[in-house]
C-alpha positions as semicolon CSV with decimal commas, in nm:
position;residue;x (nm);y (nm);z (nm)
1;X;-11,447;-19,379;-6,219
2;X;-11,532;-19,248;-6,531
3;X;-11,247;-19,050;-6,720
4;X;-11,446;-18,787;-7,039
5;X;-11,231;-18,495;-7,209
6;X;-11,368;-18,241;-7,433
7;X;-11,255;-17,891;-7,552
8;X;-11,430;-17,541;-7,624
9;X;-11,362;-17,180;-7,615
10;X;-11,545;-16,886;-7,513
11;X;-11,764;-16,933;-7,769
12;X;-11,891;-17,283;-7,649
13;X;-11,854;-17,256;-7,291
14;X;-12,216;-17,201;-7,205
15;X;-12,202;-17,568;-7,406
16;X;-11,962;-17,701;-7,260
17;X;-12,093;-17,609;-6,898
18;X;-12,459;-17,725;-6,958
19;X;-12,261;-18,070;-7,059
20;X;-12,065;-18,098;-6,746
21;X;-12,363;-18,003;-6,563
22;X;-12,576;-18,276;-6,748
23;X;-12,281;-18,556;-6,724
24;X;-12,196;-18,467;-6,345
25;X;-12,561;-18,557;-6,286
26;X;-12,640;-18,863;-6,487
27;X;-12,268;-19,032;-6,392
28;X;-12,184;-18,842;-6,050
29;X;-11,873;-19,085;-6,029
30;X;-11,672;-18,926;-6,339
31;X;-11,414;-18,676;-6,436
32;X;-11,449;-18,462;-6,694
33;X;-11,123;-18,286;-6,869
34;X;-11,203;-17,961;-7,056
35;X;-10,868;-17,821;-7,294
36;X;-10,936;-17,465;-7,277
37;X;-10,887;-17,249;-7,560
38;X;-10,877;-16,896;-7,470
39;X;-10,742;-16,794;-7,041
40;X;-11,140;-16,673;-6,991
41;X;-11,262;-17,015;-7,058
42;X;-10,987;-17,146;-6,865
43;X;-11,104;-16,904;-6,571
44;X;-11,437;-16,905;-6,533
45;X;-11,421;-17,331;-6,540
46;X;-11,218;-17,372;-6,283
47;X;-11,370;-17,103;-6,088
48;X;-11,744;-17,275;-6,094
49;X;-11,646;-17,627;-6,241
50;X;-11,613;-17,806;-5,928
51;X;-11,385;-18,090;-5,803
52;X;-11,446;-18,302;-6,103
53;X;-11,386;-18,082;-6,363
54;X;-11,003;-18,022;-6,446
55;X;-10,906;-17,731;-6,682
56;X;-10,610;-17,781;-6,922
57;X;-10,509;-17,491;-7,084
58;X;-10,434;-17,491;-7,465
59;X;-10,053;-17,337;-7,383
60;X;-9,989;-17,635;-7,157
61;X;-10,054;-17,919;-7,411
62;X;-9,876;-17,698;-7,716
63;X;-9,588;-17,704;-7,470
64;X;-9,591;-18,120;-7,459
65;X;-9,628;-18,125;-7,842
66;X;-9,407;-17,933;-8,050
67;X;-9,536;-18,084;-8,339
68;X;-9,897;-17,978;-8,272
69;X;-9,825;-17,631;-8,215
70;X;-9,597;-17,607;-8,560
71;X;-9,974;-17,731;-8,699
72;X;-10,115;-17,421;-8,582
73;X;-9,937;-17,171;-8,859
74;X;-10,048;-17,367;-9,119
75;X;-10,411;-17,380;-9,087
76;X;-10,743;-17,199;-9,000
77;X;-10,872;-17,152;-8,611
78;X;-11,144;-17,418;-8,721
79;X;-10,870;-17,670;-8,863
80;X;-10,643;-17,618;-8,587
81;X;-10,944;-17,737;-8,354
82;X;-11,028;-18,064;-8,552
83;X;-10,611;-18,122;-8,542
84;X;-10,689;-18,114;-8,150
85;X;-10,914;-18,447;-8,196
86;X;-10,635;-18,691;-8,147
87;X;-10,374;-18,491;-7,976
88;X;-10,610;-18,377;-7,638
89;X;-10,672;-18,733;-7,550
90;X;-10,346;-18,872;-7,631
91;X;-10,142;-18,635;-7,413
92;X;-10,408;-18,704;-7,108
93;X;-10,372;-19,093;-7,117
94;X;-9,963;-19,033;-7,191
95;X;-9,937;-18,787;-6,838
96;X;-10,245;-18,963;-6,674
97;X;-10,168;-19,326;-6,671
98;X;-10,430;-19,371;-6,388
99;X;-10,710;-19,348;-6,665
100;X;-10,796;-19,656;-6,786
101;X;-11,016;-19,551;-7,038
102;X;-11,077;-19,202;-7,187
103;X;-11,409;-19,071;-7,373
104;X;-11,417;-18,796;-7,548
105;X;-11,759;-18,637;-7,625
106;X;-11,817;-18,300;-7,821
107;X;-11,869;-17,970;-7,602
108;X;-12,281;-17,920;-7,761
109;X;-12,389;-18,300;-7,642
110;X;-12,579;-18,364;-7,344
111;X;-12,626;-18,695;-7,116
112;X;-13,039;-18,728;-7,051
113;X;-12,889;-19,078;-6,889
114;X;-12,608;-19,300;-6,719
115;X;-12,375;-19,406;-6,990
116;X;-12,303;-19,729;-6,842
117;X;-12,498;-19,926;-7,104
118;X;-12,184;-19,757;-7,381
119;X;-11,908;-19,883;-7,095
120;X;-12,087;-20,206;-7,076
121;X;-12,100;-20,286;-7,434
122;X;-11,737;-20,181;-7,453
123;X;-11,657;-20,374;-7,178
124;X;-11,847;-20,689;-7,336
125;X;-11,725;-20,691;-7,659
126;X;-11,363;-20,656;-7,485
127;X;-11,296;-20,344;-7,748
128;X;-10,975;-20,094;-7,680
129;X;-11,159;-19,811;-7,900
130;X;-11,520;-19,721;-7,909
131;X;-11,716;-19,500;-8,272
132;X;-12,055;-19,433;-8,380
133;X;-12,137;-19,452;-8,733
134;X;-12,348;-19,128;-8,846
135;X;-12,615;-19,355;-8,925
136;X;-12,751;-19,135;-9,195
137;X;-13,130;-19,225;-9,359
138;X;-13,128;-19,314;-9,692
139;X;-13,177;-18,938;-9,868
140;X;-12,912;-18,815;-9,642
141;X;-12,645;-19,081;-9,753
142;X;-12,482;-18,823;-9,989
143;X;-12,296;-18,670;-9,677
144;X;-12,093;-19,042;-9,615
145;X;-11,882;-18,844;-9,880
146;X;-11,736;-18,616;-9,524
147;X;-11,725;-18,949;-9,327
148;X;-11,915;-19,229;-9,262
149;X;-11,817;-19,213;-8,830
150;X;-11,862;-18,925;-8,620
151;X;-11,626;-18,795;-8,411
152;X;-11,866;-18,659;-8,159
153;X;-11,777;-18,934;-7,904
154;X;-11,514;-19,125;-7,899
155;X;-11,358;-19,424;-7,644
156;X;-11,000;-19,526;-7,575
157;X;-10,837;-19,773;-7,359
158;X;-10,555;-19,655;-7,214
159;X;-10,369;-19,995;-7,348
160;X;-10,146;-20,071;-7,648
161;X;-10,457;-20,048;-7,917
162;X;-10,602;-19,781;-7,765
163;X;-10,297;-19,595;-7,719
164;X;-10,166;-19,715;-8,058
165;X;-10,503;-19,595;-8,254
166;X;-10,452;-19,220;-8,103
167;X;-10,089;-19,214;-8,193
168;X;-10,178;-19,305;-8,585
169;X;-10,442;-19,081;-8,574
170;X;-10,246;-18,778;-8,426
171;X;-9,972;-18,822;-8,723
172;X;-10,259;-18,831;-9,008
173;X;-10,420;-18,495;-8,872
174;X;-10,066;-18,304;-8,803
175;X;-9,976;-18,380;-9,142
176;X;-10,345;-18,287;-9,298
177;X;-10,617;-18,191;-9,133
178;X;-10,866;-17,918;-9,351
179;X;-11,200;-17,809;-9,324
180;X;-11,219;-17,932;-9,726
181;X;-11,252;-18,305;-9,935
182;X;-10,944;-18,394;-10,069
183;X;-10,914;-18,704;-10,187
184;X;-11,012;-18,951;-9,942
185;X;-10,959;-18,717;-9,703
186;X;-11,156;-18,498;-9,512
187;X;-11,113;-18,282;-9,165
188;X;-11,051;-18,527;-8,842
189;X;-11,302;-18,747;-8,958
190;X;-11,266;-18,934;-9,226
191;X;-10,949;-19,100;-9,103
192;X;-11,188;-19,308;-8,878
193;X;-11,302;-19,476;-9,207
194;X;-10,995;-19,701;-9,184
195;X;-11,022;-19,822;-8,847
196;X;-11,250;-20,148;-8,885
197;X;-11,001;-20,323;-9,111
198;X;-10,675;-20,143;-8,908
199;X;-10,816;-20,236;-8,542
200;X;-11,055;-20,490;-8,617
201;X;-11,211;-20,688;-8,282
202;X;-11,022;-20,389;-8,083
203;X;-11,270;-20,134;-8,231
204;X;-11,659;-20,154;-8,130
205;X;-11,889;-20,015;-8,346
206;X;-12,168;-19,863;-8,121
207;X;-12,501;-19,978;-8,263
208;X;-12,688;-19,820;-7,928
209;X;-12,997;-19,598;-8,113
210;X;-12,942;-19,353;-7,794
211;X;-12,598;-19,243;-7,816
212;X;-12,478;-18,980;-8,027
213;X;-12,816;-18,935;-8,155
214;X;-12,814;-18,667;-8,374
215;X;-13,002;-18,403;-8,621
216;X;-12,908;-18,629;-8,900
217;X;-13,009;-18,918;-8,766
218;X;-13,345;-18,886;-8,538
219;X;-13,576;-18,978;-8,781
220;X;-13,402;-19,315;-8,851
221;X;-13,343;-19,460;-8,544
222;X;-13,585;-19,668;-8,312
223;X;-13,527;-19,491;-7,992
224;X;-13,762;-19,301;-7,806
225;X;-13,726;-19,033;-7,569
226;X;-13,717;-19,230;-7,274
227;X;-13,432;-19,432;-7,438
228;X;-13,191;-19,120;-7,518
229;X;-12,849;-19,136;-7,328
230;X;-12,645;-18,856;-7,544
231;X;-12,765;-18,599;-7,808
232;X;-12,562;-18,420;-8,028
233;X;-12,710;-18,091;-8,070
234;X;-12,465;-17,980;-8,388
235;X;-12,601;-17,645;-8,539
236;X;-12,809;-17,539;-8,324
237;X;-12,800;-17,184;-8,210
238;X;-12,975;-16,891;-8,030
239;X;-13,011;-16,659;-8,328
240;X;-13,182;-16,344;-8,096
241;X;-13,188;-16,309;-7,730
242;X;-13,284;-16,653;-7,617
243;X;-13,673;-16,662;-7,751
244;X;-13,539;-16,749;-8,112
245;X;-13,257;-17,036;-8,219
246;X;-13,123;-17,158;-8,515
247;X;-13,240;-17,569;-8,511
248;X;-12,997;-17,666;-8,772
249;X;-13,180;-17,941;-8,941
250;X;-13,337;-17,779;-9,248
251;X;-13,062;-18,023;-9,415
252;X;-13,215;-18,315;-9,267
253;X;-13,524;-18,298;-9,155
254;X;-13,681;-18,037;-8,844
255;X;-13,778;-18,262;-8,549
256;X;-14,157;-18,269;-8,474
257;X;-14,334;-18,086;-8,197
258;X;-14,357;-18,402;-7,915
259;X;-14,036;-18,492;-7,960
260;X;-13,858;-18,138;-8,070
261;X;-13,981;-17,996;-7,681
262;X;-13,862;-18,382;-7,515
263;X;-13,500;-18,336;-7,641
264;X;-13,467;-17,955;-7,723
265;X;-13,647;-17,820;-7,461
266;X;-13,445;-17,949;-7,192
267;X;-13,119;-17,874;-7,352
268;X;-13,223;-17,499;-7,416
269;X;-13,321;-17,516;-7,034
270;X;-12,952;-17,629;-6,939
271;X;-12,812;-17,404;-7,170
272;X;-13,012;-17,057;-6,968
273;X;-12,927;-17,255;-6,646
274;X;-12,575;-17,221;-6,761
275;X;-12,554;-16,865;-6,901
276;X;-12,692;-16,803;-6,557
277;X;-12,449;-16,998;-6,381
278;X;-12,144;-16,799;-6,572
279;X;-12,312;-16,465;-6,513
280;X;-12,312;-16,488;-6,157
281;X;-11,952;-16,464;-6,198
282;X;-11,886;-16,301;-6,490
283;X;-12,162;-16,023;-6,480
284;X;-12,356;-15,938;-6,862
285;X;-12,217;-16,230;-7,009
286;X;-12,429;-16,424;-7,299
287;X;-12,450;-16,613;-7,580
288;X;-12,219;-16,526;-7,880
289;X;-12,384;-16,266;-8,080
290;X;-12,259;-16,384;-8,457
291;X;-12,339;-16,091;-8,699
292;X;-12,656;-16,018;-8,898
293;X;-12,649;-16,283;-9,169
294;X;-12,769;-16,088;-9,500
295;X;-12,591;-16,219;-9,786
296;X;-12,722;-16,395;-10,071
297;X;-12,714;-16,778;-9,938
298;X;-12,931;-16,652;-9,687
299;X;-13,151;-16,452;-9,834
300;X;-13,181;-16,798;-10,129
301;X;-13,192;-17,010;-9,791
302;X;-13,474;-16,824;-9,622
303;X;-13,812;-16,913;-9,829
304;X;-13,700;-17,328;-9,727
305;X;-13,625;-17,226;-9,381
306;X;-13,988;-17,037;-9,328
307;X;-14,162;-17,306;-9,532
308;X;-14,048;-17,563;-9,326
309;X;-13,966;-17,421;-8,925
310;X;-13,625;-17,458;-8,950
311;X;-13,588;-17,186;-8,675
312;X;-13,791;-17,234;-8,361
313;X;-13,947;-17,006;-8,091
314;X;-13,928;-17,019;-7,704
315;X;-14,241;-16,949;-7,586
316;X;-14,387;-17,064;-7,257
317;X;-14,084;-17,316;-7,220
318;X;-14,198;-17,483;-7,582
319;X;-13,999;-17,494;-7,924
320;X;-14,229;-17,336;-8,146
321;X;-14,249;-17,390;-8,564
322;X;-14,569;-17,322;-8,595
323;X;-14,565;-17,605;-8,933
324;X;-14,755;-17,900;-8,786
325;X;-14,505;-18,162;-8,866
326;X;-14,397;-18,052;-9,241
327;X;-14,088;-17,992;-9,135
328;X;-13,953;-18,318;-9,123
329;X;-13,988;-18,363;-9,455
330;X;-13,752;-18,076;-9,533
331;X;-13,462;-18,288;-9,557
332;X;-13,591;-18,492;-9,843
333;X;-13,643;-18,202;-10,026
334;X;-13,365;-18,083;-9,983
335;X;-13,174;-18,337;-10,161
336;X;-13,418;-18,341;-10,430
337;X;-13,330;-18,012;-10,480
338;X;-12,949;-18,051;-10,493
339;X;-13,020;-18,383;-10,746
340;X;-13,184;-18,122;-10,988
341;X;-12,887;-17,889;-10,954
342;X;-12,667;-18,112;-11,018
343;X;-12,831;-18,296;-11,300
344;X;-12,946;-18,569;-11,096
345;X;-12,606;-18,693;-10,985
């Protein structure tokens, strides 16, 4: 049996369902942990979550970790949640010793496969700790500066490395974890920098094209659709009603029609299927409904986000741009642009 965690609020818990819903289909022998961060999130999941799905609430694992919830006064809601990185899973595999290994995937990713080909690389390469590497092309590189591994999913053996690598990673983030660069030092993220040399054969580098494929990283790697096991959909957002989102990829390039409406299509599916699902419970509720964005970086963003179809329709159950491909190049210019700005550096 498969042991995932993950952790979201009300804000992400039409997320966080459709990814339940996607991983309870695609490995129907799992568990999935959710640390809930607000009692309505807590409610409604273990109200319509199922057997499988086992609700921690964010009181519960302050109350096992002084130390964490001293963190909380000295940082921002957003700071506080990266700080949560290494402490969620650490707790679990402390009061759960029955998991032998714990993955932890972000709340907007979604399984379009069985994972077993990650467990059976991990297993292979005998590794106590699994990363992914952002794998960013070459005009996106300038962004190694906020950390060259993801955190988006993560692996842990519930054995002395494993347990070990969670334990140094916990005290790095309690004593500084900001949503800022400082140093070499950035949010949860950049710690993981450190952990070839520090782990070494007990860390596996995931090379696997279809995991943790991402908006910063489709238009590098080899994978087709058919070859997809998890997606990170980072940024993207319904931006009115549900017949206009936000694709968040201007920075690195908008994903073309065939393939935008083979990946996006079907989350945006699971993500109505889940609204739906909540709704039947929890009658009118939706998507957040972030306010009217109208000052100046948005108004100096919005020529570059027309021009290239950076924001995509729903129409007939298709992602719509309307751009005929240009907007993969949008990412390229991008950091042309920023070069010039910054005198080429």
């Amino acid at each position: 049996m498969n042991h995932y965690c993950t952790y979201f609020d009300r804000g992400f818990l039409i997320q966080g369902l459709a990814l339940w819903r996607s991983l309870a289909t695609h490995d129907q022998d799992s568990v999935l942990w959710v640390l809930a961060l607000d009692d309505f999130t807590a409610e409604v999941v273990r109200e319509i979550g199922g057997t499988w799905l086992r609700v921690v609430r964010l009181p519960d694992l302050e109350t096992g970790d002084a130390a964490l919830a001293a963190a909380k006064a000295n940082r921002t809601p957003v700071e506080y949640y990266f700080t949560l990185s290494p402490c969620w899973p650490r707790w679990l595999l402390a009061r759960h010793p029955e998991i032998e290994r714990l993955t932890y995937v972000d709340a907007d990713m979604l399984f379009f496969k069985n994972p077993e080909p990650i467990f059976d690389t991990m297993d292979a390469a005998k590794a106590s700790v699994l990363i992914t590497a952002h794998r960013f092309p070459a005009w996106l590189t300038h962004y190694e500066r906020h950390g060259k591994f993801n955190v988006g999913i993560l692996s842990f053996r519930n054995d002395a490395a494993g347990r070990a690598c969670l334990e140094d990673w916990r005290t790095r983030c309690l004593a500084w974890c900001y949503d800022r660069m400082e140093g070499e030092k950035y949010a949860d993220q950049k710690y993981l920098e450190a952990w070839p040399e520090r782990l070494g054969a007990a860390l596996l580098v995931l090379e696997h094209p279809g995991v943790n494929l991402a908006p910063w990283n489709w238009m590098k790697q080899d994978a087709k659709e058919a070859d997809v096991i998890l997606f990170h959909f980072a940024r993207f957002r319904p931006l009115r009603g549900d017949w206009w989102w936000q694709s968040g990829q201007l920075d690195y390039g908008v994903m073309p029609w065939r393939r935008r409406n083979a990946i996006y299509g079907p989350y945006v599916q699971a993500l109505l299927a889940a609204r739906a699902e909540i709704a039947a419970v929890r009658p009118g509720f939706d998507f957040v409904r972030r306010p009217a964005r109208a000052g100046r970086a948005f108004w100096k963003g919005l020529p570059l986000r027309v021009l290239f179809g950076s924001d995509w329709a729903w129409v007939g159950g298709k992602l719509v741009s309307g751009r005929l491909g240009l907007g993969r190049w949008s990412g390229r210019v991008m950091a042309a642009l920023r070069r010039m700005v910054s005198g080429g550096a």
